[in-house]
Steps between C-alpha positions, in 0.01 A plus 500: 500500500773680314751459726469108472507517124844680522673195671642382224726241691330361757108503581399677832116461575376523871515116550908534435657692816719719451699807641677816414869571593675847390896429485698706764872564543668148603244288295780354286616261796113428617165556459260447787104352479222702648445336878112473447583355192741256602327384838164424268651320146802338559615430899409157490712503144823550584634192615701475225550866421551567149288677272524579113412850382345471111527774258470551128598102419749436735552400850705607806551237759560713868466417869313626742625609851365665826201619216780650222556396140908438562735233303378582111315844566831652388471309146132619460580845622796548260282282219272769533708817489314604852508800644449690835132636444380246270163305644493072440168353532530128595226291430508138713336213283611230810759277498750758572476640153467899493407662139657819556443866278741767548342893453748763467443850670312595272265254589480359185596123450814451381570278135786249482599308220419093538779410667731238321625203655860622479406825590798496755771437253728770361567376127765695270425585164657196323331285721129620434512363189485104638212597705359578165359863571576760181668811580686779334789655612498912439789770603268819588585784280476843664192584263331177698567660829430861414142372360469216815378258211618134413468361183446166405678346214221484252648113410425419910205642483351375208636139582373514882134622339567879691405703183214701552464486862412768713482385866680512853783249579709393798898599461672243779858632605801287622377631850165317482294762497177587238491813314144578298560661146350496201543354137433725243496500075533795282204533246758650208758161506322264757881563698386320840652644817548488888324884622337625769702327742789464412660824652443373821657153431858712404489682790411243702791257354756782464497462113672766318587579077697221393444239741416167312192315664327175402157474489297154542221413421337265779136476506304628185166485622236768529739722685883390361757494752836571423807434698791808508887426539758742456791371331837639709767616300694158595262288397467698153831435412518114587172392384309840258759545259361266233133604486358589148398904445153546536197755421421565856506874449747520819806434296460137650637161401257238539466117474134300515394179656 
């Protein structure tokens, strides 16, 4: 059954139930159960009414009231950049655990990134570096923004074994949310670089010619995910200034971990 195959997250076959919800305006405070649902797999269950919602590695711990996901949907909703018109499909494995699958309206399921365990945490720039994740820092040159194309310090790249890839990535901005894109090479230098993708992510993040971003590098698995922070002009001054030049063909400065 294709359909089965695509769960890549959680296995649905007939002996799992499971149901369908699409997300309407309001479902950032709640999110109700089907009643038929409900009344058949977990009424008897809910004498101590709190349920955890499981998706991509991590778990979200919520309650459940008059048959709504309440206290905790919020996390999982914002965890999952949701939107009105997106489709979840919950699959209930008993004891109150749900593996949940979120479709966009496209009706196509949607990828995350394997969430971290300090996936909540805003980190600055300096402070990356005792988490141990390498990044580069890069000041975008108006060539990089007329072209919508990120290069990657060939130094990085070659360190963080990037050279020679050509496949899609996750971009994850200080607002949480995923961004597909794709990781590229040129065949005449081997210069690896953020493309397709990455036009988006500046318009979505309100970057602009000159604006000095770091880049980190926090999962570097099949599909890398990188983590995006914008470095305000503030913070440049205090904490930037002492950053070696680099080779980032975005008239960057760059540092590696």
């Amino acid at each position: 059954m294709a359909f089965k195959a695509e769960m890549s997250n959680a296995k649905f076959t007939p002996k799992i139930p499971h149901f369908f919800q699409p997300l309407l305006p309001g479902f950032h405070n709640h999110l109700s159960i089907p009643l038929a649902f409900f009344k058949h797999y977990l009424k008897t269950q809910t004498n101590g009414p709190r349920a955890v919602l499981r998706s991509h590695g991590r778990t979200w711990p919520v309650k459940i009231r008059d048959r709504r996901f309440e206290d905790g949907w919020g996390d999982f909703a914002r965890d999952h950049d949701l939107h009105v018109g997106d489709f979840l499909l919950f699959g209930y494995g008993g004891d109150m655990v749900f593996d949940v699958v979120v479709f966009d309206t496209s009706a196509c399921q949607r990828e995350y990134p394997v969430f971290a365990k300090d996936h909540h945490q805003t980190r600055s720039p300096t402070a990356s570096s005792g988490h141990g994740s390498p990044h580069f820092v890069a000041t975008l040159s108006h060539y990089c923004m007329k072209r919508f194309r990120l290069n990657i310090p060939r130094k990085f790249a070659r360190f963080n074994g990037l050279m020679g890839r050509s496949c899609e990535i996750v971009v994850v901005d200080e607002q949480r949310r995923s961004w597909m894109a794709s990781l590229g090479h040129k065949e005449s230098d081997g210069q690896v670089y953020i493309g397709c993708g990455w036009r988006n992510i500046c318009i979505g993040n309100n970057l602009k010619a000159m604006d000095c971003v770091v880049i980190e590098l926090i999962g570097n698995g099949t599909m890398p995910v990188f983590k995006l922070h914008k470095v305000e002009d503030d913070e440049d001054d205090k904490g930037m200034a002492n950053y070696p030049a680099s080779n980032a063909g975005c008239s960057g400065r760059t540092i590696y971990f």
